[in-house]
C-alpha positions in Angstrom: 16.8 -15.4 20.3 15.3 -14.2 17.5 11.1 -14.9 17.1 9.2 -16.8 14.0 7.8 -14.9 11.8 5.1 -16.0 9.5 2.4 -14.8 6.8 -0.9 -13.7 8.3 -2.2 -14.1 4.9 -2.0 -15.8 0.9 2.2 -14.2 0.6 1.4 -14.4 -3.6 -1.1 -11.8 -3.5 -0.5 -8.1 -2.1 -2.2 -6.6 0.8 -3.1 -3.4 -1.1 -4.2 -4.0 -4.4 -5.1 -7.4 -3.8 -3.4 -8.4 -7.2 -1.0 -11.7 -7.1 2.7 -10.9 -7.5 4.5 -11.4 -10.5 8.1 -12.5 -10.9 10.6 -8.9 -10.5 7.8 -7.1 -8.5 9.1 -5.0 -5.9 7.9 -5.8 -2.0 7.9 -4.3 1.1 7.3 -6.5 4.3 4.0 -4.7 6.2 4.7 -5.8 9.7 1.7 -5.9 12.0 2.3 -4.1 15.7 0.8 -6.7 18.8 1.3 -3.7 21.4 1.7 -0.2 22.2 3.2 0.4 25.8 6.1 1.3 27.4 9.6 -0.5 28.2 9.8 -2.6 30.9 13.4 -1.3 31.4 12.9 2.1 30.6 9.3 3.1 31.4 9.7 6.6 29.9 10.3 5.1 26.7 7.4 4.2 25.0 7.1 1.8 21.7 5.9 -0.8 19.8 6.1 -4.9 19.9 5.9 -6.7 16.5 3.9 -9.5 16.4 5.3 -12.7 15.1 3.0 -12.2 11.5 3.4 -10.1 9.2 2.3 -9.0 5.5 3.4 -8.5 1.5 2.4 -5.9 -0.4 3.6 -3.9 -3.5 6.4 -1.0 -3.0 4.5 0.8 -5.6 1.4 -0.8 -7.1 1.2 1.5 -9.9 4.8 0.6 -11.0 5.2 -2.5 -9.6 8.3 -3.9 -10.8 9.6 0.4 -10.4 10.9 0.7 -13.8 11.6 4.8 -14.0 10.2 5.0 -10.7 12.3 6.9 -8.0 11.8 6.5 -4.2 12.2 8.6 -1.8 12.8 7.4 1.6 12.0 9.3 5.3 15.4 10.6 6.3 14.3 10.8 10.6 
């Protein structure tokens, strides 16, 4: 079953630097952790539970629609 996710704030304006998105900005979802612990099934393995809300903010807000912007991504 898959849970509801909803803004925990305004989703036109970013979380960083609080400037209101403009059409072919790039976004990243900021998701917002509700615990730390560990798994009831597993308890040696310990992680996080998202909560239901989460937030919007620029992928770069320098370059915010990335034009001649590369990205490097974590490869772990």
């Amino acid at each position: 079953m898959s849970r509801t996710t909803f803004p925990r704030c305004n989703g036109d304006t970013c979380i960083r630097c609080r400037r209101k998105f403009e059409r072919g900005d790039r976004v990243q979802i900021v998701n917002i952790i509700e615990k730390v612990g560990s798994n009831p099934s597993n308890p040696r393995e310990v992680g996080s539970w998202f909560s239901g809300e989460f937030e919007v903010q620029h992928s770069n807000c320098a370059d915010t629609s990335l034009d001649g912007t590369i990205i490097l991504g974590n490869s772990a």
